[in-house]
N, C-alpha and C positions, 0 to 999 in steps of 0.2 A: 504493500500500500504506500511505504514513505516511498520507496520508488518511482511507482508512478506518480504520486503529487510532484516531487521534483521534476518530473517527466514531464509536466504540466505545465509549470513555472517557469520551464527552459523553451517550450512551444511557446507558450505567452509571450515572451521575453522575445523570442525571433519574429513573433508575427506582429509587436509593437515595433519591433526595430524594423521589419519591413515595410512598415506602416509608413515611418518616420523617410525611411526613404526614398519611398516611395512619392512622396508630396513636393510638388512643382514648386518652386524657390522664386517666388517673386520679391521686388525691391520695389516700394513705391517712396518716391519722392514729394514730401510735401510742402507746398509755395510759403510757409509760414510757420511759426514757432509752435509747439503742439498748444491745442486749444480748440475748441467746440466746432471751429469753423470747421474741423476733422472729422466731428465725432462718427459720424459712420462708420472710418476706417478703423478707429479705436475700439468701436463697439464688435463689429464685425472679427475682429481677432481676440476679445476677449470674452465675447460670447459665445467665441467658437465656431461661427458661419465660415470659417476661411477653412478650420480647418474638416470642418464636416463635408466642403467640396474639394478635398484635397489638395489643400495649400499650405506652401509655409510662409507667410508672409513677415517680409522687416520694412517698417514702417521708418522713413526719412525725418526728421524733422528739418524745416526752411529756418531761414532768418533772414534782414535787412543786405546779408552781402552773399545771400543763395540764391542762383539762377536757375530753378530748374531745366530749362532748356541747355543749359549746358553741364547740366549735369549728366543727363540721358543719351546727349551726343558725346560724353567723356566716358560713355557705359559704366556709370554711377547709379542707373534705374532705370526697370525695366518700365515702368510708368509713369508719368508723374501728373502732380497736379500744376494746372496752369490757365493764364487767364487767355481767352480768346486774341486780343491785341496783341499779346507777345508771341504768342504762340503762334499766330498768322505773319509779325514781322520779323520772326526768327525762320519761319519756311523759305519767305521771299528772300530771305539772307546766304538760303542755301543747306538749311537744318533740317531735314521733312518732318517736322513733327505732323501727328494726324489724328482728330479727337475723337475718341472711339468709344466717349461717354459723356453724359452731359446732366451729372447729378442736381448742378444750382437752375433753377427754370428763372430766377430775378438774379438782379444786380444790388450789389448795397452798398454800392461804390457813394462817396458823397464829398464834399469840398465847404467845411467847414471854418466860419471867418468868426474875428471880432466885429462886433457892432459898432464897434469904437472906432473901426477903422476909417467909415464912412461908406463902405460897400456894400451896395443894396443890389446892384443888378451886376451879369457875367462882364457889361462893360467896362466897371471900376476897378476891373483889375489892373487894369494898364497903370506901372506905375510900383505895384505894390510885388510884395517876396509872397511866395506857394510855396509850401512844403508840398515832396510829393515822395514816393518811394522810387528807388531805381530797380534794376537788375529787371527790367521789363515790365513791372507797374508805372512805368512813367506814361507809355505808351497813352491809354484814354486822356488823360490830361493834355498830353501833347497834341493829339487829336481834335480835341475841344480847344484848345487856346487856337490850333491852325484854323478849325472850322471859324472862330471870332473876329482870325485875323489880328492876332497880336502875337508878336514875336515873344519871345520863351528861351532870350539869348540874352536881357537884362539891357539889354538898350534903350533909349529914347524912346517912350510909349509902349513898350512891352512891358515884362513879367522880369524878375529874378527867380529864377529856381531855389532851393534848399534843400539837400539831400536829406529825408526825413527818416527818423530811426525808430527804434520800438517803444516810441513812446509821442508823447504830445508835447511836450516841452516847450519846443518852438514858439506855437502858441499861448501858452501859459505866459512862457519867459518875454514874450513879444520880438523874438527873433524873427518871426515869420507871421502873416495877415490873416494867410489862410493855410492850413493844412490839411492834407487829405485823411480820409476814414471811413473808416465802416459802419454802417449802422448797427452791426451787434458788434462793436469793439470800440475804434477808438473814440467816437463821439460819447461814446458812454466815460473812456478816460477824462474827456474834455470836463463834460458836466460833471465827473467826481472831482475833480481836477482843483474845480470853485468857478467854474465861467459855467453860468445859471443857463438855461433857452433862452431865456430873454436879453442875453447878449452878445447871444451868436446870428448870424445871418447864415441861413444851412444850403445849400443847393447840392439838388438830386441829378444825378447823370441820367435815370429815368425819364425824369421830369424835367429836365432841359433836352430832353432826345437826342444824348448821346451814349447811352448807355449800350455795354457791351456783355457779351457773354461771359459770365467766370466761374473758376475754379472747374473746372469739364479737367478729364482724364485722358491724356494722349500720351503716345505712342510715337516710338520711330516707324516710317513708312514700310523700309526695307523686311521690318519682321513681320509683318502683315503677310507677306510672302508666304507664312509656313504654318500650314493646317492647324499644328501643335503649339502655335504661338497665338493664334486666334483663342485657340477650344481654353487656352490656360485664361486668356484675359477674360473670356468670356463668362466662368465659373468666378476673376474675380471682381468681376461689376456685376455680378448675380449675389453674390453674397458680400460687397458694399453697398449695395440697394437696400440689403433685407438690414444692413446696419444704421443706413438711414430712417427706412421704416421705423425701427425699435427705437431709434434716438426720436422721433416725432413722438412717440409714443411714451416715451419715458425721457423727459429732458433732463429731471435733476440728477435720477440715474447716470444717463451717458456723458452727464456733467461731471459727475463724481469718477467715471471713467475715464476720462480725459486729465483731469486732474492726478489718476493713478499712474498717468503717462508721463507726466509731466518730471521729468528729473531736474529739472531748475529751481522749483517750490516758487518760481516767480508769479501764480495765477490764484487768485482767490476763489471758493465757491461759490461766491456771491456774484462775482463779475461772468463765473462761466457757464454759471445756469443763466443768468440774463442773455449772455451771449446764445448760447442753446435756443433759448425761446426764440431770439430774432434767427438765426440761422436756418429755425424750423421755418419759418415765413416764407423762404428763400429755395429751399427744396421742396417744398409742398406741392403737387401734382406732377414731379416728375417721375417718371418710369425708368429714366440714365437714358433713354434716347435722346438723340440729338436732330430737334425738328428745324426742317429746313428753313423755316420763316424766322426764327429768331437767328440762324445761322448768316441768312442772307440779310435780314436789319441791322445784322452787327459790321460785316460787310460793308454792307452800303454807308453806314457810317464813318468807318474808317477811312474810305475813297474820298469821301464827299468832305473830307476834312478841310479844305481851303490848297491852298498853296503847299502846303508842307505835309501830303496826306502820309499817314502810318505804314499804308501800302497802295502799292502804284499801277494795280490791276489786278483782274476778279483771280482770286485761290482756286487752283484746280486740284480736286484731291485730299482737300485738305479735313474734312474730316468721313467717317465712313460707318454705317449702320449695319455693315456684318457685325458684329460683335454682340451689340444690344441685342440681333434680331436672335443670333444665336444664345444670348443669356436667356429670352426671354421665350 
């Protein structure tokens, strides 16, 4: 009897390890410091979804001087996250990236001012310092100042840039007029900050109709090529969906998850359940497919950018619905 239970123990043990080996190794790259705007993927690996379709997933975390697009052309990840604007003027640059998912269905992009400044309308910026982020968030801003028609070179009637970092400071410290943010992040910094609503002036990239698609999941082109690289991404934006799902459905949970991620201790509960809540606004009705109408609105806006557009003719290619059709 003690026999075979060791006999047991030693099956168990080879058919976990064949388990274990068996599970497709992906690397996903994320545009940002770990935090709620994640939480799917955080949910999805510690819920288990990744690995019940057979994944091992390692989760990247971003920050103010991480490009993902050069990180997946450095074969740094096999996916990563990214916003449409970069991700379309890193293609034209010669990088193929290709979006092969499209978890956020809104933007929460926003360009947030002091009252004090005297800036009430997109015209007043002429003149005044933007914080904005680089490593390819600059892009919609650039966009939007080209479509206005103001230079964004710090010249005579245009804009001064500021390279803006993980935090709000700029504005606080009055280094900067306007800085950029998110509606479940930094504006929340702002008004914890001590700058009340009532002395901020807020504009929407929505609601000024230049808003762009973000945070979608791409891919280099060339792997697309290969049955086995399709069938791998497709199980894992199957089961980052379902970790979406659960994070709408349970925010302070996936909050608290996210939080368990976090190896900095730089994020509070308070901040990332609020953030959860607005993040859920933001994925709500999507499926991860990538519909053509908000693909081509994003498009069109980047072209139509004035003088200095983001990109300089229609994307071919650039993002592709095998993947979803196959998750789903």
């Amino acid at each position: 009897m003690r026999k075979l239970a060791l006999g047991m123990v030693a099956l168990c043990a080879v058919v976990t390890a064949s388990a274990s080996l068996a599970a497709d190794k992906v690397t996903l790259q994320l545009k940002w410091v770990t935090q709620a705007q994640f939480a799917g993927y955080f949910v999805a690996k510690d819920k288990g979804f990744y690995k019940d379709a057979g994944l091992d997933v390692t989760i990247k975390p971003g920050g103010p001087d991480v490009a993902p697009p050069q990180v997946i052309a450095g074969g740094g990840a096999d996916v990563v996250v990214d916003w449409a604007p970069s991700a379309l003027a890193t293609r034209e640059k010669g990088v193929s990236l290709v979006n092969i998912a499209q978890p956020f269905k809104r933007s929460g992009l926003l360009l947030v001012c002091r009252a004090d400044t005297g800036i009430k309308t997109p015209a007043d910026f002429k003149g005044h310092t933007l914080g904005v982020w680089f490593g390819g968030n600059e892009y919609p801003l650039l966009s939007w100042l080209s479509k206005l028609g103001i230079k964004s070179d710090g010249s005579s009637g245009g804009v001064k840039l500021l390279k803006q970092g993980f935090n709000v400071d700029p504005l606080l410290q009055k280094q900067a007029d306007c800085v950029s943010a998110m509606s479940y992040n930094e504006y929340w910094q702002v008004v914890d900050g001590g700058l009340s609503p009532d002395k901020l002036v807020v504009f929407n990239y929505t609601d000024e109709g230049v808003a762009s698609l973000e945070d979608g999941l791409y891919v280099m082109e060339d792997k697309l090529k290969d049955p086995a690289f399709v069938d791998k991404m497709a199980k894992f934006v199957k089961a980052s969906m379902k970790g979406w799902e659960w994070a709408r459905a349970n925010p302070k949970d996936a909050a608290k998850i996210v939080l368990d991620n976090d190896s900095t201790g730089a994020q509070t509960e308070k901040h990332q359940v609020r953030m959860m809540e607005e993040i859920n606004k933001l994925t709500a009705g999507s499926t991860g497919k990538l519909e053509k109408a908000d693909f081509d609105q994003t498009v069109k806006n980047l072209l139509g950018a004035g003088a200095d557009p983001v990109i300089t003719k229609e994307p071919v290619g650039a993002y592709t619905n095998a993947v979803t059709d196959k998750a789903m």
